[in-house]
VEXGU-835220 format. One record per residue: x, y, z of N, C-alpha, C in turn; residue in three letters; residue number from 1. Coordinates in Angstrom, 1 decimal, padded with zeros to 4 digits. Layout:
N
<rec <X, Y, Z>, <X, Y, Z>, <X, Y, Z>, ALA, NUM>
...
# end
This chain:
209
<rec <021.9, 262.7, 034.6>, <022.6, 263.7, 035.4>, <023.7, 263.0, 036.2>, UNK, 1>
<rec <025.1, 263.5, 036.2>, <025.8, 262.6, 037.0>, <025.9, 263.1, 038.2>, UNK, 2>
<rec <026.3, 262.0, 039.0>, <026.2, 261.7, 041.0>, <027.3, 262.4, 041.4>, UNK, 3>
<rec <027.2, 262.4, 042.9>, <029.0, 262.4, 043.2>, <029.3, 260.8, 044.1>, UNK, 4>
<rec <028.6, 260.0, 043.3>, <029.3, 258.5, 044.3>, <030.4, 258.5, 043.7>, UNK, 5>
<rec <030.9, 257.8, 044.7>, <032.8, 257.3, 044.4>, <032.6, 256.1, 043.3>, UNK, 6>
<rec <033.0, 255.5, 042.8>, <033.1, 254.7, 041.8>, <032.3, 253.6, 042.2>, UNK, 7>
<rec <031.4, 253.0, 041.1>, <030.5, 251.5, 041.7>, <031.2, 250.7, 041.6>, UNK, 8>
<rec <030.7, 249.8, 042.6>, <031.1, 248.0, 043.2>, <030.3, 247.3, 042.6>, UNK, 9>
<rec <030.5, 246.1, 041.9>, <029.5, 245.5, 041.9>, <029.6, 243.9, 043.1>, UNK, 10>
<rec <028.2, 243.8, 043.7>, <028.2, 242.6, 044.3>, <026.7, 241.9, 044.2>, UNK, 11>
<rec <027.3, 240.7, 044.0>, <026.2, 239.4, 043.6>, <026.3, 239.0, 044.7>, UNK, 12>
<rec <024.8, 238.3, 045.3>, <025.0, 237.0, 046.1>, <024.2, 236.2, 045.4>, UNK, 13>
<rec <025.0, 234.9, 045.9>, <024.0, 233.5, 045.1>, <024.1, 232.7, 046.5>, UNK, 14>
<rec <023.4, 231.6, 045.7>, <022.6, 230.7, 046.8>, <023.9, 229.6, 048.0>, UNK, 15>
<rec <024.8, 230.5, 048.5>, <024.9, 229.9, 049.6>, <024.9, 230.3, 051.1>, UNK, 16>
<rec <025.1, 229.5, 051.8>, <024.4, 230.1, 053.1>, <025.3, 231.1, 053.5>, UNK, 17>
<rec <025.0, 232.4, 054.2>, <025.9, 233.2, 054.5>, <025.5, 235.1, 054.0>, UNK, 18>
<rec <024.0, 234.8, 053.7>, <023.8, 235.9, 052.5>, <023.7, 237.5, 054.0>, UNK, 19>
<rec <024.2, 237.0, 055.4>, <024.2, 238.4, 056.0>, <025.7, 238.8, 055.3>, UNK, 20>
<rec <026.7, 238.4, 054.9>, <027.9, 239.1, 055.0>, <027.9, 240.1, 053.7>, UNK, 21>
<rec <027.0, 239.5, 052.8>, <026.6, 240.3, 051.4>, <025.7, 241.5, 051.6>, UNK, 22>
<rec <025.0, 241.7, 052.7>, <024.2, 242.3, 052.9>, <024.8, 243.4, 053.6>, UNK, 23>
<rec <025.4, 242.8, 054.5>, <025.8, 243.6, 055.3>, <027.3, 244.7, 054.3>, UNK, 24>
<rec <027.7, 243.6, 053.2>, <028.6, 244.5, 052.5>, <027.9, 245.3, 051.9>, UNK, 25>
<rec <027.1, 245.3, 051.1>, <026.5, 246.7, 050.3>, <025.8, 247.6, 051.8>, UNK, 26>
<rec <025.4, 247.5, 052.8>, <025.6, 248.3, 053.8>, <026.7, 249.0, 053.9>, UNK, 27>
<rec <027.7, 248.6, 054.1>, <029.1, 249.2, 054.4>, <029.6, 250.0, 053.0>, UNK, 28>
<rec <028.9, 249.7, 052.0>, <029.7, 250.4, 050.5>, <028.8, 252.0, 050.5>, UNK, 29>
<rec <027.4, 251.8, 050.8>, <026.7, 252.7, 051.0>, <027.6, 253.4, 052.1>, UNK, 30>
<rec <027.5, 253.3, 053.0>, <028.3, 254.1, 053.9>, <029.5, 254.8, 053.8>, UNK, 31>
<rec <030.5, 253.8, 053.1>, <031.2, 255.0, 052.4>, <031.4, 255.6, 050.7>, UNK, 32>
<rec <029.9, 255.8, 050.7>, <029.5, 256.7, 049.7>, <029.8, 256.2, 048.2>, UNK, 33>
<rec <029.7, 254.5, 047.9>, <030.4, 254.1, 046.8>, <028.8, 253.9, 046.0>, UNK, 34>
<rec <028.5, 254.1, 044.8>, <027.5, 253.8, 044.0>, <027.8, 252.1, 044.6>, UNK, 35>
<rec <026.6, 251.6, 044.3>, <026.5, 249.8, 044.7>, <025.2, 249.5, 043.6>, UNK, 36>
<rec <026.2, 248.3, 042.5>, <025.3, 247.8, 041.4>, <025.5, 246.5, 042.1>, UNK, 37>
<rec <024.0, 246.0, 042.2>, <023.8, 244.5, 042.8>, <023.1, 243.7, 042.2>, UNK, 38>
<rec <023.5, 242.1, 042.4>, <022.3, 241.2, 041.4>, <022.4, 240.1, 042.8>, UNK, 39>
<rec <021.3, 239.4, 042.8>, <020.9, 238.7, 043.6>, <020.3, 237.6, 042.9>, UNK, 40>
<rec <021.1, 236.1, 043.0>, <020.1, 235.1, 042.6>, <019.1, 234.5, 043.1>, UNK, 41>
<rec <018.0, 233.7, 042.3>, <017.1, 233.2, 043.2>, <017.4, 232.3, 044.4>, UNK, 42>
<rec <018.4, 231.4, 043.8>, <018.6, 230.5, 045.3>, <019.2, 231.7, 046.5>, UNK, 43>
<rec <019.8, 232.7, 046.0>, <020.3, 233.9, 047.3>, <018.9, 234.1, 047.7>, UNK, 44>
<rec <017.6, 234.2, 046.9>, <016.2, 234.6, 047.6>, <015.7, 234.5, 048.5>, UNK, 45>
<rec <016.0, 232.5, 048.4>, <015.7, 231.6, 049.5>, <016.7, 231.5, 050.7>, UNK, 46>
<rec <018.1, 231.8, 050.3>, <018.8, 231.6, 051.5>, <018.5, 233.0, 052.8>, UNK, 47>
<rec <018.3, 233.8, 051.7>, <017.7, 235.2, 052.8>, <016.6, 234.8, 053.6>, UNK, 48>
<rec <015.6, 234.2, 052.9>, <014.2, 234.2, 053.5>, <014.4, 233.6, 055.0>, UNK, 49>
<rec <015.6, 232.0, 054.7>, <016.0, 231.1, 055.3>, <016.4, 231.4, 056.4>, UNK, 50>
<rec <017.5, 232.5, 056.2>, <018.7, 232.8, 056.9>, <018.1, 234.5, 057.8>, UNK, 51>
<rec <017.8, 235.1, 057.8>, <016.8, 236.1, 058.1>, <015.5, 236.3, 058.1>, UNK, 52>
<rec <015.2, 237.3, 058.4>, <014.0, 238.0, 058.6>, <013.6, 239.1, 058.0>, UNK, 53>
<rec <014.5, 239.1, 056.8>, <014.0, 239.9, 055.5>, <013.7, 238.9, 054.3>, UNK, 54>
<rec <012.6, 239.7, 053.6>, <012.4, 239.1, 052.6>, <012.7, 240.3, 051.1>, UNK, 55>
<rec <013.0, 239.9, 050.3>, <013.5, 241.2, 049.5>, <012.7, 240.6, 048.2>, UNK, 56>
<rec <012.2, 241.7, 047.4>, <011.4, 241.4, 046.6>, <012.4, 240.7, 045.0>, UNK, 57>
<rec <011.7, 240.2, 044.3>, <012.9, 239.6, 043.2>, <012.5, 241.1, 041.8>, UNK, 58>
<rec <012.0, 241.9, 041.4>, <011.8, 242.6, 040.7>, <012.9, 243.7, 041.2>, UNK, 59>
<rec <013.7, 244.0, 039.8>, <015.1, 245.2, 040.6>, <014.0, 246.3, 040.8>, UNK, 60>
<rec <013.7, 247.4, 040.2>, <013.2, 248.2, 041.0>, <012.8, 248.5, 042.2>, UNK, 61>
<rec <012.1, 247.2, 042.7>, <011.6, 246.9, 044.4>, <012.4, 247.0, 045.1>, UNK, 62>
<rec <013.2, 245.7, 044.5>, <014.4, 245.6, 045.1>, <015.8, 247.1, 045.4>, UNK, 63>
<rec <015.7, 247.4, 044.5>, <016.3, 248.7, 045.0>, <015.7, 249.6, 046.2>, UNK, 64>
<rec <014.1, 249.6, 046.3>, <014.1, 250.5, 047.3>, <014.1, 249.9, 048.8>, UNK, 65>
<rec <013.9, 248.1, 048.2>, <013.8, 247.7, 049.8>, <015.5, 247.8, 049.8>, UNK, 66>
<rec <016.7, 247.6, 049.2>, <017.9, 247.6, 049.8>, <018.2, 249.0, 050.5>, UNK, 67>
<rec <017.7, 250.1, 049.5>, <017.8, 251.3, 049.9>, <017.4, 251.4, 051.5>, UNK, 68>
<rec <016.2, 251.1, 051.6>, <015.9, 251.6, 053.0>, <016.4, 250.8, 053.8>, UNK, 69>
<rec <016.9, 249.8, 053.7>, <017.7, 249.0, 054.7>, <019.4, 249.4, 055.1>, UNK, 70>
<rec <019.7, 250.0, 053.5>, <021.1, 250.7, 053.8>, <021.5, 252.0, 054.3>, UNK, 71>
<rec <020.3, 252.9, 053.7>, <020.1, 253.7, 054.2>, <020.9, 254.6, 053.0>, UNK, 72>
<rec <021.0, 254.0, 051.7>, <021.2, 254.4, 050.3>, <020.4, 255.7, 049.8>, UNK, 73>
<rec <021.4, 256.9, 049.4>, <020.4, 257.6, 048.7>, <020.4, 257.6, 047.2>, UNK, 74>
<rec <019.3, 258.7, 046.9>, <018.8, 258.2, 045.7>, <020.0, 257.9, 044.3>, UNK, 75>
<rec <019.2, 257.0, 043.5>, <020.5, 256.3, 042.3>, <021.5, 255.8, 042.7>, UNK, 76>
<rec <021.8, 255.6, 044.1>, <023.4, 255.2, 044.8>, <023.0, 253.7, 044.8>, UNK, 77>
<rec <022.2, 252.6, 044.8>, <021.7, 251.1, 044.5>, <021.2, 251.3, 043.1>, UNK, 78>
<rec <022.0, 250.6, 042.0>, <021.1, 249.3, 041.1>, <021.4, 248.5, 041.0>, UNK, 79>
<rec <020.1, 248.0, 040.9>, <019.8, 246.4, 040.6>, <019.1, 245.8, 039.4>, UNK, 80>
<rec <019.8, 244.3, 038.9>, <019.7, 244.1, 037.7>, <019.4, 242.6, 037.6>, UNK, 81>
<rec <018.4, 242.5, 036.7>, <017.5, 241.3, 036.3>, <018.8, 240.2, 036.3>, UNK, 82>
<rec <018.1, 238.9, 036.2>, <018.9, 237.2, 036.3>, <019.2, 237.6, 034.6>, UNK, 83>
<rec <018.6, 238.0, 033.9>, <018.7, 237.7, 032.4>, <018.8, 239.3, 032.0>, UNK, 84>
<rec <019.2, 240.1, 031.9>, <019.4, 241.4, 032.1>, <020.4, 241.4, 031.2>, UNK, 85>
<rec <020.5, 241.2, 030.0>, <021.8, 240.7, 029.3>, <022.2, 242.4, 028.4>, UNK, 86>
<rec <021.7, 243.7, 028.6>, <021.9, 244.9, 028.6>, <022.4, 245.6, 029.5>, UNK, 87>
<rec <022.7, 245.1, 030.9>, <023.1, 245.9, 032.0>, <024.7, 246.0, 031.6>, UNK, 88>
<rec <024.9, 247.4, 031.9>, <026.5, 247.4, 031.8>, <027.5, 246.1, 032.6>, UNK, 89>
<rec <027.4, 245.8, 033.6>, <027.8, 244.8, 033.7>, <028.2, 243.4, 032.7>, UNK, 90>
<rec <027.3, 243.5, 032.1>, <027.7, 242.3, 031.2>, <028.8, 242.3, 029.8>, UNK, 91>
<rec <029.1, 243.8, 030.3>, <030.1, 244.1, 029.1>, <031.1, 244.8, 029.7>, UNK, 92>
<rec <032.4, 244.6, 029.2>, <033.6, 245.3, 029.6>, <033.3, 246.7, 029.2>, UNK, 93>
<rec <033.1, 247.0, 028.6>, <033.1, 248.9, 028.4>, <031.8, 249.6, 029.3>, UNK, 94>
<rec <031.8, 248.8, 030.1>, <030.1, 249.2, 031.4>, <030.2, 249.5, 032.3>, UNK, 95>
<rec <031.3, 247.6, 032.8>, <031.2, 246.9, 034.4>, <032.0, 248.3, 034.9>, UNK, 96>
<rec <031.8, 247.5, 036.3>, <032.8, 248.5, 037.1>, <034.3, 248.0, 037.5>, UNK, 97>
<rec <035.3, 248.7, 037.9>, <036.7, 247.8, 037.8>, <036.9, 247.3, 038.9>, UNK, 98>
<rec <035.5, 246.8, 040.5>, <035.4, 245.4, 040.8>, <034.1, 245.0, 041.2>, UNK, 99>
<rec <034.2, 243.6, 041.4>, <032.8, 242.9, 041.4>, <033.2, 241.4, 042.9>, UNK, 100>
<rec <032.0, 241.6, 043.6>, <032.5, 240.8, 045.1>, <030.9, 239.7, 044.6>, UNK, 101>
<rec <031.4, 238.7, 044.8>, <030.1, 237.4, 044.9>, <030.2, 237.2, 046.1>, UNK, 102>
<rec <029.3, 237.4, 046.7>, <029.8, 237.0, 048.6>, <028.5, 236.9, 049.0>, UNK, 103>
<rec <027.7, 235.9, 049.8>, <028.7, 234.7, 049.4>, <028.9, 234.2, 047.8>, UNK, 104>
<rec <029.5, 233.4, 047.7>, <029.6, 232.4, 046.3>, <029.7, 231.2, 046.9>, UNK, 105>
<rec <028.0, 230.9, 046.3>, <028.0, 229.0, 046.1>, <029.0, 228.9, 045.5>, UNK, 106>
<rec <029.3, 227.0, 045.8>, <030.2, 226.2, 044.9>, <029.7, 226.1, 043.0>, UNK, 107>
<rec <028.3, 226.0, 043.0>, <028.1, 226.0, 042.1>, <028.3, 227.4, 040.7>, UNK, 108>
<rec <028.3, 228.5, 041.2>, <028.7, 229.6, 040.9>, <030.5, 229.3, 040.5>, UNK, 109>
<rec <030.7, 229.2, 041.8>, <032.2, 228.9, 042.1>, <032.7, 228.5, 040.5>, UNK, 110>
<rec <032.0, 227.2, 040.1>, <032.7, 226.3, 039.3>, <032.0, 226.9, 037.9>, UNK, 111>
<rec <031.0, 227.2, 037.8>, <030.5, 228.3, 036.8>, <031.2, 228.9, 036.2>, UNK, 112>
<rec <031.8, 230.0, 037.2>, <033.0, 230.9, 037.0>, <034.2, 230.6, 036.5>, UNK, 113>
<rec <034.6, 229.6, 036.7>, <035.8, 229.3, 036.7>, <035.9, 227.8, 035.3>, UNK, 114>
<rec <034.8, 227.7, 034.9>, <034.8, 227.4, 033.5>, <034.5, 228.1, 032.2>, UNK, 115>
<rec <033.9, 229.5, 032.8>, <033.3, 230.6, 031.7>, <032.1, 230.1, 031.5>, UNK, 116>
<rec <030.9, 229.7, 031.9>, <030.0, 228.9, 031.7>, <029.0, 230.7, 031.3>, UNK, 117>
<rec <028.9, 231.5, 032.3>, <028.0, 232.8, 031.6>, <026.4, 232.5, 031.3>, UNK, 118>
<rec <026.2, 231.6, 032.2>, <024.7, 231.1, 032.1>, <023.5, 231.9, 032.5>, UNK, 119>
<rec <023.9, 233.2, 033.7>, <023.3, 234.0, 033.9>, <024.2, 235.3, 034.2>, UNK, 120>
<rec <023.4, 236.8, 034.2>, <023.9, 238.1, 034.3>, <025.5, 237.9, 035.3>, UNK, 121>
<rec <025.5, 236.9, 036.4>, <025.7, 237.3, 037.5>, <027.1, 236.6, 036.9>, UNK, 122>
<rec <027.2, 234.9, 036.1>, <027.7, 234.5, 035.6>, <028.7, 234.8, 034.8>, UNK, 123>
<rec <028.1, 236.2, 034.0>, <028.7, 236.8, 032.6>, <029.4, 238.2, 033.1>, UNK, 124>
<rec <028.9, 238.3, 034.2>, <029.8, 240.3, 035.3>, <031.0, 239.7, 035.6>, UNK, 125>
<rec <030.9, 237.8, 035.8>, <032.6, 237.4, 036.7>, <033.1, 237.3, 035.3>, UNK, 126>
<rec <032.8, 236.8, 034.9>, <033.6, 236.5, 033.4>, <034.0, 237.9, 032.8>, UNK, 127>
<rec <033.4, 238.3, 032.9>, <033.9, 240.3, 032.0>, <034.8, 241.0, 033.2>, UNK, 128>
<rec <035.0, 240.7, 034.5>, <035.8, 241.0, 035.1>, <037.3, 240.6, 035.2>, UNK, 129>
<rec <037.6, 238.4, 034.8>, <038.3, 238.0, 034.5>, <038.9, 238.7, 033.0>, UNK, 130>
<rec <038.0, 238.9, 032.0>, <038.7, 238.9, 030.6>, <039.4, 240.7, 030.8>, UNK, 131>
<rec <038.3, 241.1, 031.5>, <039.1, 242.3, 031.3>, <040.0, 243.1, 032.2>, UNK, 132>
<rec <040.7, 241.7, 033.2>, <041.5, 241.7, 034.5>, <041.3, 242.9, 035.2>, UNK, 133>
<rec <040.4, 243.1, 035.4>, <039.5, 243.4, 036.6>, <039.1, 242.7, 038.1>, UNK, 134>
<rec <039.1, 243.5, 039.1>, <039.2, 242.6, 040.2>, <037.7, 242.1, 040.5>, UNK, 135>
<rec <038.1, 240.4, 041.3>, <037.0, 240.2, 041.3>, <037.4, 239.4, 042.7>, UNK, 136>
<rec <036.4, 239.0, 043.5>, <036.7, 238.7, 044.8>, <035.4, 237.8, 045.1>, UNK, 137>
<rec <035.6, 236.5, 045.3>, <034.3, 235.7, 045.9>, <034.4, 234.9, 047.0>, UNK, 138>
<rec <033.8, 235.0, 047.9>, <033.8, 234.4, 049.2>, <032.8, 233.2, 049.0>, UNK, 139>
<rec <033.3, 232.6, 048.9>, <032.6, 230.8, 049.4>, <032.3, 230.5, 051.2>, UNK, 140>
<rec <031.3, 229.5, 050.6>, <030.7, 229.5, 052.0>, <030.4, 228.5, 052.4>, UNK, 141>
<rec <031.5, 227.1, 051.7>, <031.2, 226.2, 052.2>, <032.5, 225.0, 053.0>, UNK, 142>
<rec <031.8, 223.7, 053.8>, <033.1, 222.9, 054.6>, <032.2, 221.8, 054.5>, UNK, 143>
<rec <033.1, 220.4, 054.5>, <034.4, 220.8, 053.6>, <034.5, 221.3, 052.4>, UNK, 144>
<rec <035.5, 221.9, 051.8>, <035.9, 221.7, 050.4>, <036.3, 220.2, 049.6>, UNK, 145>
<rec <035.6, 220.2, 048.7>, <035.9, 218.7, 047.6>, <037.2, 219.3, 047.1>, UNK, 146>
<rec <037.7, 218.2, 046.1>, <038.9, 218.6, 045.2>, <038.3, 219.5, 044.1>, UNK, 147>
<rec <036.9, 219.4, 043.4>, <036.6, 220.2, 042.9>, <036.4, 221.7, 043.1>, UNK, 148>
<rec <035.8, 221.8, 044.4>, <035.9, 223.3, 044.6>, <037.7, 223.6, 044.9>, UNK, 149>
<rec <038.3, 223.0, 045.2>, <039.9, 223.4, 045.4>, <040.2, 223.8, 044.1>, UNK, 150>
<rec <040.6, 223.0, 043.5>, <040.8, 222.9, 042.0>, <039.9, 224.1, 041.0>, UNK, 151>
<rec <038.8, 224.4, 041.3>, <038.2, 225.7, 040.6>, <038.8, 227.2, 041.6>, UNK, 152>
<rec <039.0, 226.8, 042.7>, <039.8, 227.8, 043.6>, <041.3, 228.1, 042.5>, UNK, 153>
<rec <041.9, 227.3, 043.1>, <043.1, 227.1, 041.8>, <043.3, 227.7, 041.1>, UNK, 154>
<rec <042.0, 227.4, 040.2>, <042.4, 227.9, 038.7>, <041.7, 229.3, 038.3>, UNK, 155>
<rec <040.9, 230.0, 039.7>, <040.6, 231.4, 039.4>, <041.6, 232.0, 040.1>, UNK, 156>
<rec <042.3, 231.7, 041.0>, <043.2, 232.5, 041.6>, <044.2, 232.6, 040.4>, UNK, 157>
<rec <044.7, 231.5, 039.6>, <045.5, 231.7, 038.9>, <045.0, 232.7, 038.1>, UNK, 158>
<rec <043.8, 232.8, 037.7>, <043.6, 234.0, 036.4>, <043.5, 235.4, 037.1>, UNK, 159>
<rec <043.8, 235.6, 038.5>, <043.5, 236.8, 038.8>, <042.5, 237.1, 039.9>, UNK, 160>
<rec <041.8, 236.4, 040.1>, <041.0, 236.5, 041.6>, <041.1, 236.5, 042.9>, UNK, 161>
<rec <040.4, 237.0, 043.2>, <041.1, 236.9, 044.7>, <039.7, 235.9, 045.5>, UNK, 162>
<rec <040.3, 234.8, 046.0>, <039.5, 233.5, 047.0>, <039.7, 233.8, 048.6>, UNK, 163>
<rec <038.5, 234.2, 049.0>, <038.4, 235.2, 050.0>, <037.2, 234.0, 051.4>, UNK, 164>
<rec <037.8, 232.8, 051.8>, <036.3, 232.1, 052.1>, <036.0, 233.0, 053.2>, UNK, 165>
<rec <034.7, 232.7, 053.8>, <033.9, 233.2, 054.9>, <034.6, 232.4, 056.4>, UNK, 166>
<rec <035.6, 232.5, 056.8>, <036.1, 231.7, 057.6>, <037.0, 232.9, 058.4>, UNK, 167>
<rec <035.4, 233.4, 059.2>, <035.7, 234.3, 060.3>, <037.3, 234.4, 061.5>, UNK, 168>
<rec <037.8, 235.4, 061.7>, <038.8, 234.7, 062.6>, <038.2, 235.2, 064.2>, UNK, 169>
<rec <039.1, 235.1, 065.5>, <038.6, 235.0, 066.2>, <039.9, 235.8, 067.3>, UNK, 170>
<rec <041.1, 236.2, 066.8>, <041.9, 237.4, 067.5>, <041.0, 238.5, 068.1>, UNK, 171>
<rec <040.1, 238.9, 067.4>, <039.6, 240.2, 067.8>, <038.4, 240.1, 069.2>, UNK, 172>
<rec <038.6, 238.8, 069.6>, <037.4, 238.6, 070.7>, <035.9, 238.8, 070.4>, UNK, 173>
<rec <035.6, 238.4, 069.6>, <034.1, 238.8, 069.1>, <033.3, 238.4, 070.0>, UNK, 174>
<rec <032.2, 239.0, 070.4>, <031.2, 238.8, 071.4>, <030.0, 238.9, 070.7>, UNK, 175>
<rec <029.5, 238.6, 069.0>, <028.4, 238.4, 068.5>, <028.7, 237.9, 067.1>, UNK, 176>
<rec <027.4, 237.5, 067.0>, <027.3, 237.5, 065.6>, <027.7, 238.4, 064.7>, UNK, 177>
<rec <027.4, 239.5, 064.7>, <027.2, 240.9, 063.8>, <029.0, 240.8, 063.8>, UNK, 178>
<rec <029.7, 240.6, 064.9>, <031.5, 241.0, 065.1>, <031.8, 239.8, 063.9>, UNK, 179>
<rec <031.2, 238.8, 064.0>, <031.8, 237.6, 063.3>, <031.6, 238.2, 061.9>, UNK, 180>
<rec <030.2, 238.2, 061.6>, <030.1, 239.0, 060.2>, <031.1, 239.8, 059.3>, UNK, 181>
<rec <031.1, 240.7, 060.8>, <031.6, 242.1, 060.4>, <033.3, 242.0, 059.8>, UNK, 182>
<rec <033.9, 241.1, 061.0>, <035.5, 240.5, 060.2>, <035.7, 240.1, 059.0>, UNK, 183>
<rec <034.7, 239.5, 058.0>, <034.8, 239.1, 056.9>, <034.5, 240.1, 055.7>, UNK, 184>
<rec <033.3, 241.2, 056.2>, <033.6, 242.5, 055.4>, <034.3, 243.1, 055.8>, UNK, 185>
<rec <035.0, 243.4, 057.0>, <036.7, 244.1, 056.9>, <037.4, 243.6, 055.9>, UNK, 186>
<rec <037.8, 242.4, 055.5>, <038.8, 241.6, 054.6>, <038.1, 242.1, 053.2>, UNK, 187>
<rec <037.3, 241.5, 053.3>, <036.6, 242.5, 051.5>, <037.0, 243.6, 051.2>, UNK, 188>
<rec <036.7, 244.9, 052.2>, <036.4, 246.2, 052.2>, <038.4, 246.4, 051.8>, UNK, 189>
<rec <038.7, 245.8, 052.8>, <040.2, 245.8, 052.9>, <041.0, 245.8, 050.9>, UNK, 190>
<rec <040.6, 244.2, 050.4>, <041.1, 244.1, 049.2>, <040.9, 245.0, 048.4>, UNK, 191>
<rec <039.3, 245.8, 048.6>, <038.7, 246.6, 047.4>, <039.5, 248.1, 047.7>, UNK, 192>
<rec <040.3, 247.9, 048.8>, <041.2, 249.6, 049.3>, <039.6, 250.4, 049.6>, UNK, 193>
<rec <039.2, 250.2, 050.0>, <038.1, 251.1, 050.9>, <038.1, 251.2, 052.6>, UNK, 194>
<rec <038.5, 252.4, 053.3>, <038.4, 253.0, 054.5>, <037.2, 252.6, 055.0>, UNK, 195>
<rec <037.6, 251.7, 056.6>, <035.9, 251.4, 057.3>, <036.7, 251.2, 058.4>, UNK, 196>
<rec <036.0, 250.9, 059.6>, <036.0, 251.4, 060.9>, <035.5, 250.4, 062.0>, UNK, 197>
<rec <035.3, 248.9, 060.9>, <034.4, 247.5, 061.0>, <035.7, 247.5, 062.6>, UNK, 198>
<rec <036.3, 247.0, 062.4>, <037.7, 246.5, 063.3>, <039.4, 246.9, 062.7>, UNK, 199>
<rec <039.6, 246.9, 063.7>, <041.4, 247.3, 063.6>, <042.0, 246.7, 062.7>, UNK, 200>
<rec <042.6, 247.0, 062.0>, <043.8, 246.0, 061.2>, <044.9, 245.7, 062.6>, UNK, 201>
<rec <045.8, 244.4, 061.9>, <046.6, 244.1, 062.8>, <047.2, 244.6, 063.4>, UNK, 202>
<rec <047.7, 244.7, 064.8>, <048.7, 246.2, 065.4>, <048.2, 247.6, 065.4>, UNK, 203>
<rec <046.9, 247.4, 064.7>, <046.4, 248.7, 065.3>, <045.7, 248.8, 066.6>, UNK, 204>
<rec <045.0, 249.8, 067.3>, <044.5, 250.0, 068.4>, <043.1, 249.7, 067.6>, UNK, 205>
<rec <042.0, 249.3, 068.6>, <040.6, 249.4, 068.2>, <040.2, 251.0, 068.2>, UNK, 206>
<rec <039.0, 251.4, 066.9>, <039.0, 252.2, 066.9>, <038.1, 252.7, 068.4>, UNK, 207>
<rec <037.9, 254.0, 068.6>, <037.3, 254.7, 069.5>, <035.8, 254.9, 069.0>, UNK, 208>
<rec <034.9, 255.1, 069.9>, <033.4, 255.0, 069.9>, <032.9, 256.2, 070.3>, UNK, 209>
# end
């Protein structure tokens, strides 16, 4: 039976540190009413466990209803899809959706992607995004950068990506964590052309409460 969500997003997080800004984005996609297809790697498992005080189960169906109730998603508006799930529309261009956010994105992903390596689901959604120049957006989440991560930066921007690091700014006076967070899904939300209410764009007034 079909939905009335606005068109699905897809977003992966893998294993580097930073996995609130991923979380907190499929929060904000839920909210404005976009279907949200999500894969989560194991090392993202551990950085959550790490990094918070959620624990999210690794089986997608679970996993769907723990995201759900944390987003506050309704029904069929989250799926989620196995590490080896090699049938999920994502893994094919006549499926995926036309974009896909890794946020964070390890270095190791990083360089995955950016050789076509396709070693897992999450692997083979960037690569079907690249072939079938579709947008794809990954925030890195690490300092310094080697020449290697530069150089795989490089050479995905050249095919079409957009390199988006997690390198919060600090104009808007942030007085928490959650504001620092929250700047870096403005900039996502921003590229994907989706309306949010996170913080002002430049020259604008903050919104009203």
């Amino acid at each position: 039976m079909a939905n009335d969500f606005k068109p699905p997003v897809t977003v992966a997080l893998t294993g580097a540190s930073g996995a609130q800004y991923g979380l907190r984005l499929i929060e904000c996609l839920v909210a404005a009413d976009h279907e949200v297809w999500v894969m989560i790697s194991k090392a993202a498992h551990l950085v959550i466990d790490t990094e918070t005080d959620i624990s999210l189960p690794a089986r997608p169906e679970r996993l769907v209803e723990a995201l759900g109730e944390m987003s506050g998603a309704r029904a069929g508006q989250i799926r989620c899809f196995a590490r080896e799930d090699w049938m999920a529309p994502v893994a094919s261009g006549s499926g995926a959706p036309a974009s896909m956010v890794i946020c964070p994105c390890s270095t190791g992903t990083l360089s995955a992607v950016a050789t076509g390596a396709s070693n897992n689901l999450i692997e083979r959604a960037a690569d079907v995004a690249l072939k079938e120049r579709r947008q794809l957006i990954l925030v890195p989440r690490e300092t310094p950068f080697s020449a290697i991560h530069l150089e795989h930066m490089l050479s995905l921007t050249r095919m079409g990506a957009v390199i988006l690091p997690a390198a919060p700014g600090f104009y808007h006076q942030p007085s928490s964590v959650d504001d620092l967070i929250d700047f870096i899904v403005a900039r996502i939300l921003n590229q994907l052309g989706i309306e949010h209410r996170l913080m002002p764009r430049w020259g604008e007034s903050a919104p009203s409460t």
